[in-house]
C-alpha positions in Angstrom: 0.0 0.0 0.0 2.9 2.2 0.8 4.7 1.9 -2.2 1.3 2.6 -4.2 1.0 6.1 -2.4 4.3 6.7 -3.3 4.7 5.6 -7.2 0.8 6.5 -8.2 -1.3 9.3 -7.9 -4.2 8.5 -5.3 -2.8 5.1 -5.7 -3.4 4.3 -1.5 -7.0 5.2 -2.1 -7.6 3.0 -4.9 -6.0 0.5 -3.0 -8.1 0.4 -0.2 -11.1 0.6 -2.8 -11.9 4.6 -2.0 -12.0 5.6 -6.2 -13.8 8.7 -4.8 -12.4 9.6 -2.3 -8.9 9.0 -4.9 -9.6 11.8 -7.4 -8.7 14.9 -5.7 -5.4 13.8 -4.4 -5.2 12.0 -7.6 -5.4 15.2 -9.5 -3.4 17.1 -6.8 -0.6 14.5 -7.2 -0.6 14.8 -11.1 -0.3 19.1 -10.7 2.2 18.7 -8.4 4.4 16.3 -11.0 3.5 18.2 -13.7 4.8 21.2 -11.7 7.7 19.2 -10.8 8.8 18.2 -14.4 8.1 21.9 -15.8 11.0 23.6 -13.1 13.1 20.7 -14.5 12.5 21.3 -17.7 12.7 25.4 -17.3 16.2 24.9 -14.9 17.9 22.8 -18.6 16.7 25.8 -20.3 18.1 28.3 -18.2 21.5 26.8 -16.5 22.0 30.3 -15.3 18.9 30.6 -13.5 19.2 26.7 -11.4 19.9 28.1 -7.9 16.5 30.3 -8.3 14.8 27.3 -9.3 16.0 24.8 -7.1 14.3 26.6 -4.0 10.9 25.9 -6.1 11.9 22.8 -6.8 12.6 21.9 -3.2 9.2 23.6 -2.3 7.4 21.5 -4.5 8.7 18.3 -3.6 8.1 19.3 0.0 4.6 19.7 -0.9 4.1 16.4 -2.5 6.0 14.8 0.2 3.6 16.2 2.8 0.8 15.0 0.4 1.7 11.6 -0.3 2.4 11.2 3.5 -0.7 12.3 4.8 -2.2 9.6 2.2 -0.5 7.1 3.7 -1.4 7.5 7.0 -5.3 7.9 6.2 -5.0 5.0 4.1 -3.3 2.8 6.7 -6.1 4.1 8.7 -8.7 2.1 6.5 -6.4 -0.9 6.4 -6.5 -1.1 9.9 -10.5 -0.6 9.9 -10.8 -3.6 7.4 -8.5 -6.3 9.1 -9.5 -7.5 12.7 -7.3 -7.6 15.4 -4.4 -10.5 15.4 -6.3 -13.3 17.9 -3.2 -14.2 20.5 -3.2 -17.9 20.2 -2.0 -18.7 23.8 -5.5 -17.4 24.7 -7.9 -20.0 25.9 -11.1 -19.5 23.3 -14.3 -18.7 24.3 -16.8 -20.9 24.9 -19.9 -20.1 22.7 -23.5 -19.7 24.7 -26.3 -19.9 23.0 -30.0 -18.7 24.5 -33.0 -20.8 23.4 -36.1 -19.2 23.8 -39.1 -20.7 25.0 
């Protein structure tokens, strides 16, 4: 699950079968990639101008990494929602009553 938050947009969500919940961090993920790619792509057009652009750069990916973490931790949430608790096997089990009505 972690490593789909990481390599794909709302890729966490879709994991743990949220598709609507997954668009807008979906899309929020794309822009911020998209963004990502364009100050690359500006700082090999302008070698003069990489310090300037680095600071966006760094901004950017700061932004995404604050994204894709806060996916990850809502998204173990639901995990944890879905599977039960581990059952500790050294405990005795217990016994099942039934009440039969009259």
């Amino acid at each position: 699950m972690i490593a789909r938050s990481i390599f794909l947009p709302g890729g966490g969500y879709f994991y743990t079968d949220h598709p609507l919940i997954a668009i807008i961090p979906a899309a929020v993920e794309l822009f911020l990639i998209a963004d990502i790619l364009l100050v690359v792509l500006a700082g090999s057009a302008a070698p003069n101008r990489i310090p300037d652009l680095l600071a966006g750069l760094l901004l950017l990916a700061l932004f995404w990494g604050l994204e894709t973490a806060v996916t990850i931790l809502h998204c173990r949430r639901y995990v944890r929602d879905f599977i039960p608790e581990k059952r500790d096997p050294t405990r005795s089990p217990q016994p099942v009553t039934t009440k039969m009505s009259m």
